[in-house]
C-alpha positions in Angstrom: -0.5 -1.1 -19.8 2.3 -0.3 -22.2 2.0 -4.0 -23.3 -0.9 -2.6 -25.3 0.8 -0.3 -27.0 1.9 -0.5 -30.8 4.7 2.1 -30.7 4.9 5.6 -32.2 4.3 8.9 -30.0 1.3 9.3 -27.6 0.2 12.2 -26.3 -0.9 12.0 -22.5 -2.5 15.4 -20.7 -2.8 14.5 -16.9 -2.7 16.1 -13.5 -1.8 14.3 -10.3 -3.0 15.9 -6.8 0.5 16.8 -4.7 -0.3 17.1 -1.3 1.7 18.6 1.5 3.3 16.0 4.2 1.7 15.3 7.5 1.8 13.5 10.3 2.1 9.4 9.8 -2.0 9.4 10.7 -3.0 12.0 7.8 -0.4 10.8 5.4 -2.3 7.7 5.8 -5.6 9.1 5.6 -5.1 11.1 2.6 -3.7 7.8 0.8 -6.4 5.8 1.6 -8.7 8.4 0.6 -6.8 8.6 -2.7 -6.9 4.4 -3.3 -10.8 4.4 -2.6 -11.2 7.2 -5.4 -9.1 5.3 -7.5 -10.9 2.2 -6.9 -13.9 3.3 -7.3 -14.2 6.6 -9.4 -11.2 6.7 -12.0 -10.0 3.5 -12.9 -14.1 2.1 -13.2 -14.1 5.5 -15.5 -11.1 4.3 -17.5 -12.1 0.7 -18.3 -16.0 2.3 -19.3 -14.1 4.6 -21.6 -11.9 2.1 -22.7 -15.0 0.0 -23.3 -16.6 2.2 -25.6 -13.5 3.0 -27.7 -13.4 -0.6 -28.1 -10.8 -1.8 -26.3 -12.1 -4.7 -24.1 -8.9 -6.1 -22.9 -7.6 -2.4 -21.7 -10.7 -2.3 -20.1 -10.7 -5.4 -18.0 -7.3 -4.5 -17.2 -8.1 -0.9 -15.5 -11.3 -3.4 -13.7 -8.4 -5.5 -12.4 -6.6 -2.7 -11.0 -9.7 -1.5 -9.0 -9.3 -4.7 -7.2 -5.6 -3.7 -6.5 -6.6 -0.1 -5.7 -9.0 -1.5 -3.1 -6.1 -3.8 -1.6 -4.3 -0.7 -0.9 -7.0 1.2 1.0 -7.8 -1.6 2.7 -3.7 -1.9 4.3 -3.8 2.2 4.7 -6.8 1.9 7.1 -5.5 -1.6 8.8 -2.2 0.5 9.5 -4.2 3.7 10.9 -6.2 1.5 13.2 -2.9 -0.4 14.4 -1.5 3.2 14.9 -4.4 4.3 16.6 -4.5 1.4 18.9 -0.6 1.5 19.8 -0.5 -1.9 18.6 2.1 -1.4 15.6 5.2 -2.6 17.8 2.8 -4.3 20.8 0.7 -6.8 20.1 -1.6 -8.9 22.6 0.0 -12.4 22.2 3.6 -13.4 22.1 4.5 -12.9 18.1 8.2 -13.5 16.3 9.2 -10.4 15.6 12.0 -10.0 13.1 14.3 -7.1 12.1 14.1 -5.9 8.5 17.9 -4.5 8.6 19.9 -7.7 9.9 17.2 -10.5 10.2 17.4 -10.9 14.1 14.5 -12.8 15.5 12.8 -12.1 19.3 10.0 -13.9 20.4 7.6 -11.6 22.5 4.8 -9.4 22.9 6.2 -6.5 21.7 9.8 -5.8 19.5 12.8 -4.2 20.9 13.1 -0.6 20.9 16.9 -1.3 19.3 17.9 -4.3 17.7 20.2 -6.1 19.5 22.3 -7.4 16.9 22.1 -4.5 14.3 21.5 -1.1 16.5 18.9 -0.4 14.2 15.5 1.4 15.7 12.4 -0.4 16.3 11.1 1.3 13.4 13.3 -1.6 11.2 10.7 -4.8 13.3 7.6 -6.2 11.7 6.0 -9.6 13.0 8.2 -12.2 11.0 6.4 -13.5 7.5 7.0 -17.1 5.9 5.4 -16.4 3.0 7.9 -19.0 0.5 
């Protein structure tokens, strides 16, 4: 957004909601209940605002990062149902899992509770990515 900007001072009056921390689950909820009012309250708001000030590209822009906004409450509630369903660190099939620390690969249904190679917790596994 500052890529429309033309320099000098602006003046922006804003609040942000600070919540208190939960557990994993209601961190989790209370994001994903923030993205879908984001997604589909304030940043629709902005771009009609936008809009009407005459500002067509801004506004296309904030419809652009609905879609984002979406994106990210669709991964919070994908993560609370793999929480829910134990299958975070356990999945059904055999998967490569691969530790975000050191790299070390295991092949298996579910990823070590220590890394092997690193000592790091099974917090550090996800299921391996080749996304290049």
């Amino acid at each position: 957004m500052f890529k429309f900007l033309e320099g000098g001072m602006v003046e922006i009056t804003a609040s942000y909601p600070a919540g208190v921390i939960g557990t994993t689950l209601e961190n989790l909820r209370e994001a994903a209940a923030g993205e879908h009012e984001e997604w589909s309250k304030d940043y629709p708001h902005f771009a009609d605002v936008a809009e009407k000030e005459g500002f067509p590209m801004i506004a296309a822009m904030y419809r652009n990062i609905s879609i984002a906004e979406k994106g990210h409450e669709e991964r919070y509630l994908a993560f609370i149902n793999n929480i829910e369903k134990m299958s975070v660190f356990a999945k059904e099939g055999e998967v490569v899992w691969q530790c975000r620390n050191c790299g070390y690969i295991e092949i298996g249904k579910e990823a070590p509770e220590v890394c092997p190679a690193c000592l790091h917790p099974q917090a550090y596994f996800e299921v391996k990515k080749e996304n290049f």
